[in-house]
C-alpha positions as CSV (number, residue, x, y, z in Angstrom):
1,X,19.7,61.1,167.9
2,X,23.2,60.4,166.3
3,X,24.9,62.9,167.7
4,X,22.8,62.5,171.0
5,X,24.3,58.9,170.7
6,X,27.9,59.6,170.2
7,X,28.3,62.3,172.6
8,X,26.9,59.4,175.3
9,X,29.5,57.1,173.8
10,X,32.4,59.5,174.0
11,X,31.7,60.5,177.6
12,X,31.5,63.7,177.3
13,X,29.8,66.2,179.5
14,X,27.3,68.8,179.4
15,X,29.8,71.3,180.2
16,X,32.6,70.0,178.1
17,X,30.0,70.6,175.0
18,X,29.2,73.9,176.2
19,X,32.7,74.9,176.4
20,X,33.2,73.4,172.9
21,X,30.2,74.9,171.9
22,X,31.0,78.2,172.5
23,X,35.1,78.3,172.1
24,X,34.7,77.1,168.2
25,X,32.1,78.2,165.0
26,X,29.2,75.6,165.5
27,X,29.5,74.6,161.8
28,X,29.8,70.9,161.4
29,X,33.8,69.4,161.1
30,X,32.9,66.2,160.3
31,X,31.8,62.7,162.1
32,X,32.3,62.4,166.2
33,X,35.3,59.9,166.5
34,X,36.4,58.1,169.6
35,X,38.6,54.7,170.5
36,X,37.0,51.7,168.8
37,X,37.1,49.4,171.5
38,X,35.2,52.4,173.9
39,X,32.4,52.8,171.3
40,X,32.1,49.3,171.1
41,X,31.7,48.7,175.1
42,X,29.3,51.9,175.3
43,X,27.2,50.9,172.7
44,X,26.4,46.9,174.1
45,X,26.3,48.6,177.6
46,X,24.3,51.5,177.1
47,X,22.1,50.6,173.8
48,X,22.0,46.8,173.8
49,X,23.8,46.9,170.5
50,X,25.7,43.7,169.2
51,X,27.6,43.8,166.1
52,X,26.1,42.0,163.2
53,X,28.3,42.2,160.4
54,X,31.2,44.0,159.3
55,X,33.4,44.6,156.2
56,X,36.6,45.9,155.3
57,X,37.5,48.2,152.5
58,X,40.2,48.5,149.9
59,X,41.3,51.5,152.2
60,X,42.4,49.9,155.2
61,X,38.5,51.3,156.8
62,X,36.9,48.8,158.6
63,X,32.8,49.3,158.7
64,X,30.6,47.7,161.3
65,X,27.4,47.0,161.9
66,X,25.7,47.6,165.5
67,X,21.9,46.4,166.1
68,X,19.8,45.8,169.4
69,X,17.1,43.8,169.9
70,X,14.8,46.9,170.0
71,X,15.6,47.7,166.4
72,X,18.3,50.6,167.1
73,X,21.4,50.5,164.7
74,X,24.6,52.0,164.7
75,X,27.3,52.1,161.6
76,X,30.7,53.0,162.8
77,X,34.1,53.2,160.5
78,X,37.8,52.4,162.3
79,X,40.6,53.1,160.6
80,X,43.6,50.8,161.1
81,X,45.3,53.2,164.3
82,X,41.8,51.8,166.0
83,X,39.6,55.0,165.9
84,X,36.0,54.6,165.1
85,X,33.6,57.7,163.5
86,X,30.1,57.9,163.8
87,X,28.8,57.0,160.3
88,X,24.8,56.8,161.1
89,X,22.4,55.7,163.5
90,X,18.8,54.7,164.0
91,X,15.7,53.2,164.6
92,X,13.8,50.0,163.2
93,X,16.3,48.1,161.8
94,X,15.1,44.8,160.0
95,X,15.6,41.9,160.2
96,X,16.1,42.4,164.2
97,X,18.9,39.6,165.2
98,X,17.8,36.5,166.8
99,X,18.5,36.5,170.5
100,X,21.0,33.6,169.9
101,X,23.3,36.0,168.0
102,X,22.8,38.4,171.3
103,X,23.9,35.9,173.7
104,X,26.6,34.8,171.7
105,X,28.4,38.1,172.2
């Protein structure tokens, strides 16, 4: 589901992961990055996902917090140039936001 997730968020293609897929060593390189503010839009538009809390650390990285109403989460990390990585995603995230914090957003 992660991955699923941030290949949706990134925009990418079935055939541009094919091509990808089968130009490079299908080892993992690390977390899927994309522009922050791109992640951001893709997961309220397509998830539903609000952010709920964020926090910066003594590094300059910026972590933040995604939930939806239906429980799914997403934790993201932008360094200062404004590029956000994939930390983790999931399901059944608790407490779920109250719909106030949703339609302040």
């Amino acid at each position: 589901m992660t991955l699923g997730k941030f290949l949706m968020i990134a925009g990418l293609t079935g055939a541009t992961l094919a091509t990808s897929v089968l130009a490079q060593n299908p080892s993992p390189r690390g977390p899927p990055c994309a522009d922050r503010d791109h992640v951001a839009g893709q997961l309220r538009e397509t998830f539903g996902e609000r952010m709920i809390g964020s926090g910066l650390a003594e590094s300059g990285v910026l972590f933040e917090l995604y939930v939806g109403a239906n429980g799914s989460w997403t934790l993201l990390a932008t360094v200062p140039t404004g590029r956000s990585c994939l930390i983790g995603s999931g399901e059944a995230w608790e407490p779920l936001p109250t719909p106030e914090h949703f339609a302040a957003q």
